[in-house]
C-alpha positions as CSV (number, residue, x, y, z in Angstrom):
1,X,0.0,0.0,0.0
2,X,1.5,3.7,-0.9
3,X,1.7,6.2,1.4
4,X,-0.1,9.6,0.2
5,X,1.4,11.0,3.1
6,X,-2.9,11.4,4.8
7,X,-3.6,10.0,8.1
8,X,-6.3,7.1,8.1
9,X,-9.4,7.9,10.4
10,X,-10.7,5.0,12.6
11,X,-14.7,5.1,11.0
12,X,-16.8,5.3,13.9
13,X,-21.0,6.6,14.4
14,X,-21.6,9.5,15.6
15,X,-21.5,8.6,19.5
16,X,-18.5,7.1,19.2
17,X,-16.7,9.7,17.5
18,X,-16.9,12.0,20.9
19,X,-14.6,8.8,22.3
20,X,-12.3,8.2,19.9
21,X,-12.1,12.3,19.8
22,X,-10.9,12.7,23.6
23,X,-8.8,9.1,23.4
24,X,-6.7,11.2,20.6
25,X,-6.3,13.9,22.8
26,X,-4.3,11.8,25.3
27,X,-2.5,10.2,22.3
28,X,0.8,11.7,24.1
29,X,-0.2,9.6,27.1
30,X,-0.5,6.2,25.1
31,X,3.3,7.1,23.8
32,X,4.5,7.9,27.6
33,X,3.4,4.2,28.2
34,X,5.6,2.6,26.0
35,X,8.2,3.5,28.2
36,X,6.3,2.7,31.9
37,X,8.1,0.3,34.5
38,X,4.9,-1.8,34.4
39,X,5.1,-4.4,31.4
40,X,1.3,-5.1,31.3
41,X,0.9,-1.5,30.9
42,X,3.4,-1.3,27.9
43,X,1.7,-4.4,26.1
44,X,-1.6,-2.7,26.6
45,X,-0.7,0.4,25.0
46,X,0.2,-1.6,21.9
47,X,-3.3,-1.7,20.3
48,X,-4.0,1.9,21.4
49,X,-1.4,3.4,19.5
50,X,-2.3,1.4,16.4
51,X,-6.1,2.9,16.7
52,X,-5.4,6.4,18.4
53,X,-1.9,7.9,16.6
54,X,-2.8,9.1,13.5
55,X,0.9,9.8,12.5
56,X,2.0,6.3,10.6
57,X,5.7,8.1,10.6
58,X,5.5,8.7,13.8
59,X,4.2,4.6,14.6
60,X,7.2,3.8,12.3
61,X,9.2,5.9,14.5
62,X,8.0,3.8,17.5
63,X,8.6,0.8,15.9
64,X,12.0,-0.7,17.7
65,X,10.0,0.1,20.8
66,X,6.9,-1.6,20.4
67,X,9.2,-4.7,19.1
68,X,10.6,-4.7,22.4
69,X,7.1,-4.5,24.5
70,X,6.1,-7.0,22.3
71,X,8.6,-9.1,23.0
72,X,8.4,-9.0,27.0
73,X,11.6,-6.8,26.9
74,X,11.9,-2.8,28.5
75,X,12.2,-0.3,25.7
């Protein structure tokens, strides 16, 4: 798939939009967690990022870090 350089938007109904809306907000906050002590708390913010960053660079970016999390190792 080719990059055109636009973010892909999570397609959500109108309640739901408010949520995913706010949970963006606090993006910065999923990324912090990558990095917390607490490795249940790193694995969970695995699938948040994929939903809630919009930035693909910026996942890319994040990449080695995740890798680790994933892995059961500290970033």
């Amino acid at each position: 798939m080719a990059s055109t350089g636009q973010s892909v938007r999570l397609r959500v109904d109108a309640p739901q939009a408010e949520v995913v809306s706010r949970t963006r907000e606090h993006v910065e906050d999923f990324v912090r967690y990558t990095a917390d002590p607490d490795p249940r708390l790193r694995q969970a913010v695995i699938p948040a990022l994929g939903i809630f960053l919009d930035d693909g660079y910026r996942v890319i970016a994040l990449s080695p870090v995740l890798l680790a999390v994933a892995s059961g190792c500290s970033p």
